[in-house]
N, CA, C and O of each residue as an XYZ file, in Angstrom:
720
protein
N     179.429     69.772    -89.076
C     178.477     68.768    -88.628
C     177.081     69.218    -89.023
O     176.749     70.402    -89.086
N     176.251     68.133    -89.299
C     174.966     68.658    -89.879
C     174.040     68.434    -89.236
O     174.196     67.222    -89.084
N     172.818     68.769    -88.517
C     171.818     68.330    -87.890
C     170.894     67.942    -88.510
O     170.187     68.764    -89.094
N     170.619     66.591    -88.571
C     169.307     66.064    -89.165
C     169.131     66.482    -90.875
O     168.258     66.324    -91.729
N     169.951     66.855    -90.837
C     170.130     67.396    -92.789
C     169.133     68.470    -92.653
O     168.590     68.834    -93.696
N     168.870     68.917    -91.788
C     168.277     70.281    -91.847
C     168.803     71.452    -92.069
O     168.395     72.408    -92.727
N     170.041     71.232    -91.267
C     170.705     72.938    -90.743
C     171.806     72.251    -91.429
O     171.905     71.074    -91.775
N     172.638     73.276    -91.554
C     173.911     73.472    -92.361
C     174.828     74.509    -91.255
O     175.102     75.672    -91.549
N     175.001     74.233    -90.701
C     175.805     74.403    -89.185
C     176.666     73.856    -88.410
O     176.784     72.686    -88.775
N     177.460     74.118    -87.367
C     178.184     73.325    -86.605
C     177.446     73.532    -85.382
O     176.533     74.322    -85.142
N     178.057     72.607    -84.601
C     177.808     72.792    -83.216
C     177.798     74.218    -82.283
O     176.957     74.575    -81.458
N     179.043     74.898    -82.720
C     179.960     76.149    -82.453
C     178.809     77.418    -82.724
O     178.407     78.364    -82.048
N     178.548     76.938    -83.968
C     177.774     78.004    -84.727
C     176.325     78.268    -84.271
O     175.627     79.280    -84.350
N     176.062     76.868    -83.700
C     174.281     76.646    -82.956
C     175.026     77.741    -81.859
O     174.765     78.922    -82.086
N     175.672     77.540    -81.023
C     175.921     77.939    -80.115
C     176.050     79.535    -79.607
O     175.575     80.200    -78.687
N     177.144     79.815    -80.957
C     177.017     81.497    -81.216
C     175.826     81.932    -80.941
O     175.555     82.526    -79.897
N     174.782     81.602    -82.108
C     173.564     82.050    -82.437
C     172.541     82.363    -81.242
O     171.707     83.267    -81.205
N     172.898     81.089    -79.982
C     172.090     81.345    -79.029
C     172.995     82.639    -78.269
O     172.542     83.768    -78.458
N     173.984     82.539    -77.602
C     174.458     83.386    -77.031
C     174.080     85.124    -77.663
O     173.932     86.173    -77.035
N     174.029     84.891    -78.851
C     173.525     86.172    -79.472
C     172.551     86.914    -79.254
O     172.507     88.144    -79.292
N     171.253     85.720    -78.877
C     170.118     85.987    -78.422
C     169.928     86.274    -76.888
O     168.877     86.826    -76.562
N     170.485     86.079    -76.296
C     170.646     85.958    -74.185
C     170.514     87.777    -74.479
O     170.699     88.551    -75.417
N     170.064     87.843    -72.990
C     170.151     89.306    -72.797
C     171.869     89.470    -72.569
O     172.444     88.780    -71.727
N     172.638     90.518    -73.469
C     173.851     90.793    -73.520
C     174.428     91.661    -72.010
O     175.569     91.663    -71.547
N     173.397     92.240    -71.573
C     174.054     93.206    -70.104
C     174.041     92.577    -68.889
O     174.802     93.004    -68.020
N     173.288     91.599    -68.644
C     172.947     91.491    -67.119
C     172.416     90.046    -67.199
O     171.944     89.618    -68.252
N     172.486     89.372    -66.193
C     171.729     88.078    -66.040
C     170.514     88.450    -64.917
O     169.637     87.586    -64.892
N     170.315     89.533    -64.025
C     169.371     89.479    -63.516
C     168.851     90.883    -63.375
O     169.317     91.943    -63.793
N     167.945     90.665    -62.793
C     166.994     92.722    -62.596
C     167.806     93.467    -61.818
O     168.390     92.968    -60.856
N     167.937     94.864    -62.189
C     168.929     95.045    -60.832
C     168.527     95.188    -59.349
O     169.297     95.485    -58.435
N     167.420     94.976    -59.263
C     166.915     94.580    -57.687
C     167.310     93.596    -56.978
O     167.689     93.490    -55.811
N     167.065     92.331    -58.502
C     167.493     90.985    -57.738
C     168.928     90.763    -57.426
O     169.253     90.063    -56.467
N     169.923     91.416    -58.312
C     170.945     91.580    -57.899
C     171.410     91.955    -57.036
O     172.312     91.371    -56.435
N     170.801     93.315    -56.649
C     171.445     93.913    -55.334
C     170.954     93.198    -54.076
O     171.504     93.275    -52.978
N     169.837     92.481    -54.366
C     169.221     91.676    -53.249
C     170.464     90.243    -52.825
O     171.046     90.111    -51.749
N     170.596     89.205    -54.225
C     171.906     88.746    -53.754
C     173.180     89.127    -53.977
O     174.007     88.304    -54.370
N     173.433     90.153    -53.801
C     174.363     90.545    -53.429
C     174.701     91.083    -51.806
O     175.810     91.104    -51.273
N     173.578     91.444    -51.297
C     173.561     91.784    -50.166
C     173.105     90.538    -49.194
O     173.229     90.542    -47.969
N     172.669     89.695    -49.817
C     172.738     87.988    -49.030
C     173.913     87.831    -49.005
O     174.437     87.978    -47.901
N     174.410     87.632    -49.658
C     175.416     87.319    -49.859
C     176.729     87.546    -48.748
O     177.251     86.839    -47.886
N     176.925     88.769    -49.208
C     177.547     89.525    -48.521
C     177.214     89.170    -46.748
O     178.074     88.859    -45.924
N     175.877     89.310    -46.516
C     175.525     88.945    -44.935
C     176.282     87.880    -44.725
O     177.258     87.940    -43.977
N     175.883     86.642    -45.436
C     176.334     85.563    -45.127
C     177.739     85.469    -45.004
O     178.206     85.169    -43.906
N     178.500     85.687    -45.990
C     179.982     85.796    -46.001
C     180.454     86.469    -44.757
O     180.987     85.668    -43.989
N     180.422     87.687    -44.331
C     180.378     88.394    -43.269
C     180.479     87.457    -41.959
O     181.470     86.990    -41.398
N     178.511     87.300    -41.547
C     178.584     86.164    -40.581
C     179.596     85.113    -40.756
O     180.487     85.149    -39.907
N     179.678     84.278    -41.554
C     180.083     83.096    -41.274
C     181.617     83.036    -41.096
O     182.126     82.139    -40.423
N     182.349     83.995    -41.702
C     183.668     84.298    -41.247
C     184.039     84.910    -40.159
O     185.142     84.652    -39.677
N     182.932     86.119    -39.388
C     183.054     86.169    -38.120
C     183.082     85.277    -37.037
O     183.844     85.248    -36.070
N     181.898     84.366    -37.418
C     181.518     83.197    -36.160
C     182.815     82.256    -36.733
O     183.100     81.274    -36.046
N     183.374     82.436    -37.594
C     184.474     81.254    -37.614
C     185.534     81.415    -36.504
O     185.889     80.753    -35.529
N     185.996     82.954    -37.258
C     186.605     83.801    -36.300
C     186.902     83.480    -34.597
O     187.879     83.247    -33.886
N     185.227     83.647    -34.421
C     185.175     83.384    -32.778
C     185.224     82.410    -32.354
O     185.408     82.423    -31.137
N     185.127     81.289    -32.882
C     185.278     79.622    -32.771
C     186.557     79.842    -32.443
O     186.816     79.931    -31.243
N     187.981     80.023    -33.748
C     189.184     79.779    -33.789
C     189.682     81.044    -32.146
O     190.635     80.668    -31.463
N     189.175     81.980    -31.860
C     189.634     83.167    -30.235
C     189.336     81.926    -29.811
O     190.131     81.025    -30.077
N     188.592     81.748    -29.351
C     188.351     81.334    -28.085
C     188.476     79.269    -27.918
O     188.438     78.564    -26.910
N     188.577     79.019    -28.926
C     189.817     77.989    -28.927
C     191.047     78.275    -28.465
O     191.323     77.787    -27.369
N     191.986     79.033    -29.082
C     193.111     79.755    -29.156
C     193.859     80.149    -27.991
O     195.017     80.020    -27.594
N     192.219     80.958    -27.362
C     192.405     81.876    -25.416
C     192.729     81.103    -24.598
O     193.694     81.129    -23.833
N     191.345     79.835    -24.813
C     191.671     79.575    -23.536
C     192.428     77.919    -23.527
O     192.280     77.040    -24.377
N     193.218     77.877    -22.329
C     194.641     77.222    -22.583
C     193.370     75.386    -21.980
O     193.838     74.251    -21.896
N     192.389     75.632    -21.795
C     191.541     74.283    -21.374
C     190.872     73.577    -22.799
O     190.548     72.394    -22.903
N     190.767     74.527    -23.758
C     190.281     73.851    -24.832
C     191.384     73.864    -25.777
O     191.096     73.897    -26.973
N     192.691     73.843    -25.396
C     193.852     73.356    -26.246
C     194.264     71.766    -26.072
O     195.249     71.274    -25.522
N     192.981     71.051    -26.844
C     193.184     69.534    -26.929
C     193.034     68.881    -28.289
O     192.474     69.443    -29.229
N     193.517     67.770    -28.342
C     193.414     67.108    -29.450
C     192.726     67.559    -30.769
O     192.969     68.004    -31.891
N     191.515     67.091    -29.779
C     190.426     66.958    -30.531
C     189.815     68.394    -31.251
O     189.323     68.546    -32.369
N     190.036     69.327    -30.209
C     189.556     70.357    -30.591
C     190.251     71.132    -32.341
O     189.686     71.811    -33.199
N     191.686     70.592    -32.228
C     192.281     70.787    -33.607
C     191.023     70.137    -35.000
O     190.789     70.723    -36.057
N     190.596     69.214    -34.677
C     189.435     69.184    -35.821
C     188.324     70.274    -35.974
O     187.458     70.297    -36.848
N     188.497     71.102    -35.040
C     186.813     71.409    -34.680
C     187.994     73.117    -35.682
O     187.640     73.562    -36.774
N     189.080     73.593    -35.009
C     189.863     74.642    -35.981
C     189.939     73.908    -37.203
O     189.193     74.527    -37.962
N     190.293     73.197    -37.656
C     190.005     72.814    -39.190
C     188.878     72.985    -39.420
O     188.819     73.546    -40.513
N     187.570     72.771    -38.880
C     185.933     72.922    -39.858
C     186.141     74.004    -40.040
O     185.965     74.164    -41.248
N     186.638     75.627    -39.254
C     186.811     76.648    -38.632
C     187.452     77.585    -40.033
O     187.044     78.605    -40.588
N     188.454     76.826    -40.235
C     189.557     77.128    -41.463
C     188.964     76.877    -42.923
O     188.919     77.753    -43.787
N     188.425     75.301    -43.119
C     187.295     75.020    -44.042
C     186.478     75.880    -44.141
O     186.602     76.295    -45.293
N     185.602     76.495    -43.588
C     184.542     77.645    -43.285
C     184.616     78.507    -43.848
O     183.974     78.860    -44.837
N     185.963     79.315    -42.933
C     186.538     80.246    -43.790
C     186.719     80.661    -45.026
O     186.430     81.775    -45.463
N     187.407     79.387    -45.851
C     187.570     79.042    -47.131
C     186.388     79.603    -48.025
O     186.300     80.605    -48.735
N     185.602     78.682    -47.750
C     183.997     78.680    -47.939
C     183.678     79.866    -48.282
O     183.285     80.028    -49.437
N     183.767     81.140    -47.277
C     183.095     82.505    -46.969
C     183.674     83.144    -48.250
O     183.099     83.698    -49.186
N     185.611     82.789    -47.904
C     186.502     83.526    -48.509
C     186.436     83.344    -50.117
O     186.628     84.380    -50.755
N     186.205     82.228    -50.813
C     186.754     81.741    -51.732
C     185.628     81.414    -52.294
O     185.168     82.229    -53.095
N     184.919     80.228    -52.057
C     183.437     79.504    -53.047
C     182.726     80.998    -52.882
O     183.088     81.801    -53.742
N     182.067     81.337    -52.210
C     181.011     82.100    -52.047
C     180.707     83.581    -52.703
O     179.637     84.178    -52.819
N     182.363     84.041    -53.180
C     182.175     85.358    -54.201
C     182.588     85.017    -55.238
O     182.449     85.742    -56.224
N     183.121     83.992    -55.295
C     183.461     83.700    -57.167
C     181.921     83.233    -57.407
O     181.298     83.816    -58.295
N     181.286     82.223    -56.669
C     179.836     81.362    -56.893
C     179.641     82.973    -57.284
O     180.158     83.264    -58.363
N     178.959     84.100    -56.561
C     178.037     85.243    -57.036
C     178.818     86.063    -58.438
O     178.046     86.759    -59.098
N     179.521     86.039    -58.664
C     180.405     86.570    -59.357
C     179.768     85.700    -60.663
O     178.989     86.295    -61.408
N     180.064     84.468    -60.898
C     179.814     83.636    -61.620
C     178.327     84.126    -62.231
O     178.209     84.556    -63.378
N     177.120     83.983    -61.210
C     175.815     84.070    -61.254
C     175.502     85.368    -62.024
O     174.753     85.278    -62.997
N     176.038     86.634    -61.656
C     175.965     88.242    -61.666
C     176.470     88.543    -62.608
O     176.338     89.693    -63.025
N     177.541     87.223    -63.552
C     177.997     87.447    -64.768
C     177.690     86.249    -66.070
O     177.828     86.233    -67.293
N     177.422     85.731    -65.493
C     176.292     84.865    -66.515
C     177.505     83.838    -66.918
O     177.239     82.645    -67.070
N     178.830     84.319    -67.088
C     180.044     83.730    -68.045
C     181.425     84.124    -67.390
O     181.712     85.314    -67.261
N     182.475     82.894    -66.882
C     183.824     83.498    -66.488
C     184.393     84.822    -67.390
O     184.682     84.738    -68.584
N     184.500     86.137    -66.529
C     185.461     86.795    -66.915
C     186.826     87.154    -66.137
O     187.588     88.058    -66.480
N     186.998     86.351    -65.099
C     188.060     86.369    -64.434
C     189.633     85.355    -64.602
O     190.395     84.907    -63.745
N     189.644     85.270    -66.296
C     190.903     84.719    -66.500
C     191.038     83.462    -66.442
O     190.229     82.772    -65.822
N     192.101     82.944    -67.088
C     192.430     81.425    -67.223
C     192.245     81.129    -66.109
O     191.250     80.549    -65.674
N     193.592     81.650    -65.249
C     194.414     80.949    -64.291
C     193.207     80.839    -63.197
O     193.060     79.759    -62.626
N     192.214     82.091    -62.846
C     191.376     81.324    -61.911
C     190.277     80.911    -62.515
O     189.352     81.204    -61.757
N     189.843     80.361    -63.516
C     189.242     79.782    -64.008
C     189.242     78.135    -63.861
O     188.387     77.251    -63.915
N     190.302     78.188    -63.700
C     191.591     76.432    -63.312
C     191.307     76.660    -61.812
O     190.409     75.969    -61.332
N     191.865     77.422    -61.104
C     192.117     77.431    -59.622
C     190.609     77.603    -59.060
O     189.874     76.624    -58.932
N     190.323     78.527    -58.831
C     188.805     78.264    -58.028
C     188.088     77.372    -58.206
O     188.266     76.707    -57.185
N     187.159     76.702    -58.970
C     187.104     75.163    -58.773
C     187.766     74.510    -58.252
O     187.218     73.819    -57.393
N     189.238     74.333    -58.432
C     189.762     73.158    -57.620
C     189.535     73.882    -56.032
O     188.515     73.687    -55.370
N     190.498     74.602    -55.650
C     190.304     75.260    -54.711
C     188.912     75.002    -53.474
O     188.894     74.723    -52.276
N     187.530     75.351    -54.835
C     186.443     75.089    -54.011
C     185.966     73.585    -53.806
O     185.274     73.244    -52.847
N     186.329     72.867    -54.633
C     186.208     71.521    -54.926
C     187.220     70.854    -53.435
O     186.832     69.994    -52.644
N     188.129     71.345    -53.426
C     189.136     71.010    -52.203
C     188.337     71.497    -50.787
O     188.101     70.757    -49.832
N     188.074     72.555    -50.871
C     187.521     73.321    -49.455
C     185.868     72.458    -48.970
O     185.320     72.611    -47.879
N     185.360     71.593    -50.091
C     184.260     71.282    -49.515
C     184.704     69.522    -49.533
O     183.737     68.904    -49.086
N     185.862     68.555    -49.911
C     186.031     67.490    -49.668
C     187.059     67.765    -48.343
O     187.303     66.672    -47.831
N     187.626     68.685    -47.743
C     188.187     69.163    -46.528
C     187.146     68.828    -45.595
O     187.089     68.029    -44.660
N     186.157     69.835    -46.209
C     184.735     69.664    -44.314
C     184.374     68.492    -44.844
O     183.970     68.118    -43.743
N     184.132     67.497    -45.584
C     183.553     66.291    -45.477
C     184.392     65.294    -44.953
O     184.097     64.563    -44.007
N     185.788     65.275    -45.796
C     187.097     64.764    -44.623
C     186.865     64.866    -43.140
O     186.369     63.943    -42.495
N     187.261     66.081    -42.587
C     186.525     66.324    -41.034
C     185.965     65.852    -40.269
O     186.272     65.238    -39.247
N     184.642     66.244    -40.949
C     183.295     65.507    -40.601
C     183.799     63.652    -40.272
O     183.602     62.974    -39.263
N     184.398     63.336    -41.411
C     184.333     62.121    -41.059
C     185.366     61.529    -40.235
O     185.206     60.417    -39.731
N     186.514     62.279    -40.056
C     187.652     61.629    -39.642
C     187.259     61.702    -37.864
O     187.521     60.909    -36.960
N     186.374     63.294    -37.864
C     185.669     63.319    -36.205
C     185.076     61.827    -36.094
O     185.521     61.224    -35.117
N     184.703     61.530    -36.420
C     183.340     60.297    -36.623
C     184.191     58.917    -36.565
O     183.821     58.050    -35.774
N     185.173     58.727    -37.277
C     185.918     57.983    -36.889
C     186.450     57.821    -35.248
O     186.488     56.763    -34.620
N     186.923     59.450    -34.651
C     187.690     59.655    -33.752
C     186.809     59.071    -32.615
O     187.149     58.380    -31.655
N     185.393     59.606    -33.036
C     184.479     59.177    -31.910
C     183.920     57.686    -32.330
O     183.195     57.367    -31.388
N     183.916     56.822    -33.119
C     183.989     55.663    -33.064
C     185.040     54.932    -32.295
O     184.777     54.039    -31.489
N     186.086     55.296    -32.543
C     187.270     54.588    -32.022
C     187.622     54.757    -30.491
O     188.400     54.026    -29.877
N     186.753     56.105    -29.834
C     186.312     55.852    -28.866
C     185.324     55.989    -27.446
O     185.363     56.270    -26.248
N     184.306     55.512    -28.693
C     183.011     55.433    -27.562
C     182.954     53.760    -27.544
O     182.809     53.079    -26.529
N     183.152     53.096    -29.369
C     182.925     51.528    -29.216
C     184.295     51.161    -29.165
O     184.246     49.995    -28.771
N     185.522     51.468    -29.331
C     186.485     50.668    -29.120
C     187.341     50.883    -27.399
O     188.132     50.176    -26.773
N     186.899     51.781    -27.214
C     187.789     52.466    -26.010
C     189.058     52.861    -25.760
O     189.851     52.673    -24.838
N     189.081     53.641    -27.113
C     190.293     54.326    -27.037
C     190.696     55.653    -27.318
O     190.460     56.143    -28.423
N     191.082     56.069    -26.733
C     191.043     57.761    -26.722
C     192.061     58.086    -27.685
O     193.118     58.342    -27.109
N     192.159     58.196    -29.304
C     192.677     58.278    -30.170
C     193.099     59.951    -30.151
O     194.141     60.345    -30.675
N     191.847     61.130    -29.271
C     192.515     62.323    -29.899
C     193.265     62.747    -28.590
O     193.109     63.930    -28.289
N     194.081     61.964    -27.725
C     194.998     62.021    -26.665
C     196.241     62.791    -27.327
O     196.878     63.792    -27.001
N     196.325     61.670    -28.657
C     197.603     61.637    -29.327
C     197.149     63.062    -30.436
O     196.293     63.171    -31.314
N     197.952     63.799    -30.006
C     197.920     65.308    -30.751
C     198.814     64.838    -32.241
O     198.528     65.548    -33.205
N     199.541     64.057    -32.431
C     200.579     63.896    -33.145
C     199.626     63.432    -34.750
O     199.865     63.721    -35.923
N     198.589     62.672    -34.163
C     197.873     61.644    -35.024
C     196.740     62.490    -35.279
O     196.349     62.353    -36.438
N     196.119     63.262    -34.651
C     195.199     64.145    -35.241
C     195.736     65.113    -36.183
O     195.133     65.411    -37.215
N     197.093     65.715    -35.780
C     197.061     66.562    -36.915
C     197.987     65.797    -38.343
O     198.196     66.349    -39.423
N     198.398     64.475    -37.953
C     198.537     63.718    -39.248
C     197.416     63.914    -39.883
O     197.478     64.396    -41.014
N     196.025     63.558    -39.253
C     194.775     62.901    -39.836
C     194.565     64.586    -40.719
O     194.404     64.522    -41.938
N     194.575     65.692    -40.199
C     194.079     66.480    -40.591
C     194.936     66.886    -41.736
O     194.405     67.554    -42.623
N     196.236     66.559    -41.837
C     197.242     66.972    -43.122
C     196.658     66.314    -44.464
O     196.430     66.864    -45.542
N     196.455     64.772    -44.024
C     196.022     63.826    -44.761
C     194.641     64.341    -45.508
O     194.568     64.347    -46.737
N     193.483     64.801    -44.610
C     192.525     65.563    -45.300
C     193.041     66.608    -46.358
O     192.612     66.706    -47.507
N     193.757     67.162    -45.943
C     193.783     67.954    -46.787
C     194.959     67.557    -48.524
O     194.947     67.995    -49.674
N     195.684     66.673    -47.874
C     196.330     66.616    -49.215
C     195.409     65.458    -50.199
O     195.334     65.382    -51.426
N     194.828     64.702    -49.241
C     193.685     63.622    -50.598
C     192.896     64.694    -51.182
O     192.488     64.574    -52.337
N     192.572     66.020    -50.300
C     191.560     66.420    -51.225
C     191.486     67.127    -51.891
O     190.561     67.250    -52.693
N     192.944     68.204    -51.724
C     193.549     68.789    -53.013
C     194.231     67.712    -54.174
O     194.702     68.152    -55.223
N     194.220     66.244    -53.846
C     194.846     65.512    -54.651
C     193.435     64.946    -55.458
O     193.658     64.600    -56.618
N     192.007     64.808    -54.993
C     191.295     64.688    -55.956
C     190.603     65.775    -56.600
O     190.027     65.449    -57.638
N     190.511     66.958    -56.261
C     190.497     67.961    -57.125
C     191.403     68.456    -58.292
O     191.171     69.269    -59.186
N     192.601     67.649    -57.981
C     193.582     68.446    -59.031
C     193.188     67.794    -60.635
O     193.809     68.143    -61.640
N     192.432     67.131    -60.648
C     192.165     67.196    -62.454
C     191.265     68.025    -62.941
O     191.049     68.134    -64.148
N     190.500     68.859    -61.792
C     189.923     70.688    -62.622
C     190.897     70.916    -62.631
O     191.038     69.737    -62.307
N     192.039     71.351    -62.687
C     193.350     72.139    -62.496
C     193.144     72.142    -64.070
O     192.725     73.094    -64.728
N     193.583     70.674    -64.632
C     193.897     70.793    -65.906
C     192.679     70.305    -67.366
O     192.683     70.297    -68.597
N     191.799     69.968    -66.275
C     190.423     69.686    -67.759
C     188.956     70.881    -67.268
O     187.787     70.738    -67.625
N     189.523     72.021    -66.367
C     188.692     72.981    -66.084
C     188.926     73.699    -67.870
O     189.975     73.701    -68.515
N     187.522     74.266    -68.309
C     188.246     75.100    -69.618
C     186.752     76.142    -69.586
O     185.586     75.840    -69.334
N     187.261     77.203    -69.885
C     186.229     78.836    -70.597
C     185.149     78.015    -71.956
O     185.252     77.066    -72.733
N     184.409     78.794    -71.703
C     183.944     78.741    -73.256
C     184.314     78.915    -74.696
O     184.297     78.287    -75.754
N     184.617     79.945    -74.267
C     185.814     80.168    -75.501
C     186.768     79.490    -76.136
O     187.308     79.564    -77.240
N     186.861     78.758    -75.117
C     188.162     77.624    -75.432
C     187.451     76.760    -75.754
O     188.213     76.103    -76.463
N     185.854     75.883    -75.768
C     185.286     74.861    -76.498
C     185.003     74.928    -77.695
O     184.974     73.949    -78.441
N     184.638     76.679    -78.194
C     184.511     77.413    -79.626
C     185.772     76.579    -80.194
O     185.662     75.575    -80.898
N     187.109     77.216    -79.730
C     188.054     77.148    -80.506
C     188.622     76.086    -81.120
O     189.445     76.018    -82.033
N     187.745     74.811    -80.124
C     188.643     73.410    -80.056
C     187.338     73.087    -81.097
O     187.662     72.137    -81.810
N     185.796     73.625    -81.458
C     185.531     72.725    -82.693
C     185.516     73.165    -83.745
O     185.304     72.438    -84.716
């Protein structure tokens, strides 16, 4: 492909050329690195602890074993996800400028994270429903334990079901080289 009849190049080849030029060791200072890295890390930490203590003390005590509260352990589990999964591949990603962690999670973490954040928005909304249906309709929908944790299965399989086309059109760089 030719640009403007200037260059005598491909696309591939523009592309090399820049990558050639990037700083080859590091994407950031190593201060700033160790700085998010150690955010990081805090955060991950916290937020899987306080998930933690959400899901005890749900769990303990036998008065907040209701309906409803099964949504509030799903944000809990979502969260988790979050801490566990988006949040060190995301730095990983950043700290390496370029996937070096393989096909297969190259495919999977995106979806994965793509799933874990249409999960808490599921949630979010299906609560919102729960409490629509009854503050204006008057009906106490999370009575029925049976139907909340339908609702909550359902979150989760629409939203591993609209993530699943990263599964198969997620691709490396390397692999866009090869395909022009």
């Amino acid at each position: 492909m030719e640009l403007n009849g200037t260059f005598n190049f491909s696309l591939s080849e523009a592309y090399l050329i820049l990558l050639e030029h990037q700083k080859a060791d590091r994407n950031l200072d190593p201060i700033t690195e160790g700085v998010l890295i150690t955010v990081y890390t805090l955060m991950m930490a916290a937020g899987v602890s306080a998930n933690l203590v959400v899901s005890f003390v749900v769990a303990r005590r036998p008065q907040m074993h209701t309906a409803r509260n099964l949504y509030i352990v799903n944000l809990t589990v979502s969260d988790m996800t979050l801490c566990l999964v988006c949040m060190p591949f995301t730095l990983v990603a950043i700290i390496r400028r370029q996937w070096t962690l393989g096909l297969a999670l190259c495919k999977l973490v995106p979806a994965l994270q793509g799933t874990n954040i249409m999960v808490s928005i599921g949630t979010i909304t299906v609560i919102a429903l729960d409490r629509y249906f009854t503050i204006v309709r008057c009906q106490d929908g999370a009575k029925d334990r049976r139907r909340v944790i339908v609702s909550i299965a359902l979150v989760w399989f629409f939203s591993f079901v609209a993530t699943l086309p990263v599964v198969f059109y997620q691709v490396r760089k390397f692999e866009l080289l090869k395909m022009s």
